[in-house]
N, C-alpha and C positions, 0 to 999 in steps of 0.2 A: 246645831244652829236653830233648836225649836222648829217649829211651824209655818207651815205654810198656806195658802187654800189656792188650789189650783182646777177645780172645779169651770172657769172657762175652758174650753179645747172645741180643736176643728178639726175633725178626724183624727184623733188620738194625741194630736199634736197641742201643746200649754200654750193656750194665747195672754193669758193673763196671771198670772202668781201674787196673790195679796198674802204680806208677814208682816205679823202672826197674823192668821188666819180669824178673821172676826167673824164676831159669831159664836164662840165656842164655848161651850160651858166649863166652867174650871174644872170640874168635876173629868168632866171628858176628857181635855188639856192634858192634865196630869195622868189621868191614863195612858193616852196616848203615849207621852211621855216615857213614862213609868215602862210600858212596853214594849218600846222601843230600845233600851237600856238593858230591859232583862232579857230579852230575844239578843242583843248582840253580845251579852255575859255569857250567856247561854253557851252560843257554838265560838267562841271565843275570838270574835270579828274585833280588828284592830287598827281599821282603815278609816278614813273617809267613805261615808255612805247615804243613800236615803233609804228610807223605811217607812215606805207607804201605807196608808189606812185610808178607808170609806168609813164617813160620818150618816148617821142614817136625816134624814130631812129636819127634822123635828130635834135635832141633836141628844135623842135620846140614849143610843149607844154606835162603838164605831167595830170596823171588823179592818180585820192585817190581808194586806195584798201581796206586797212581796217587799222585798231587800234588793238597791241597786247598788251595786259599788261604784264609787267615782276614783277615777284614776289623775 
């Protein structure tokens, strides 16, 4: 379902969810993407899931958090 930016929160909690996610450099976008895709090829996930990332400020590069499955 692409992208999100969930960057609001109040105590760990998502107040606000903007998609896609503005802001983001395509370059990054597709990373993102792209990683997200080969991490679930990888260990062979064939669910509904999210697959979180951190964008660094300056949207220069981003780093993988974790995998949640949705049921």
């Amino acid at each position: 379902m692409f992208d999100r930016d969930c960057s609001v929160q109040r105590r760990h909690q998502k107040v606000v969810e903007i998609a896609p996610a503005s802001g983001l450099k395509p370059e990054i976008r597709k990373g993102i993407l792209d990683s997200a895709i080969r991490l679930c090829k990888h260990i062979g996930y064939q669910n509904a899931g999210t697959v979180e990332f951190l964008v660094e400020n300056d949207g220069s590069a981003f780093y993988f958090i974790e995998v949640n499955p949705r049921i």
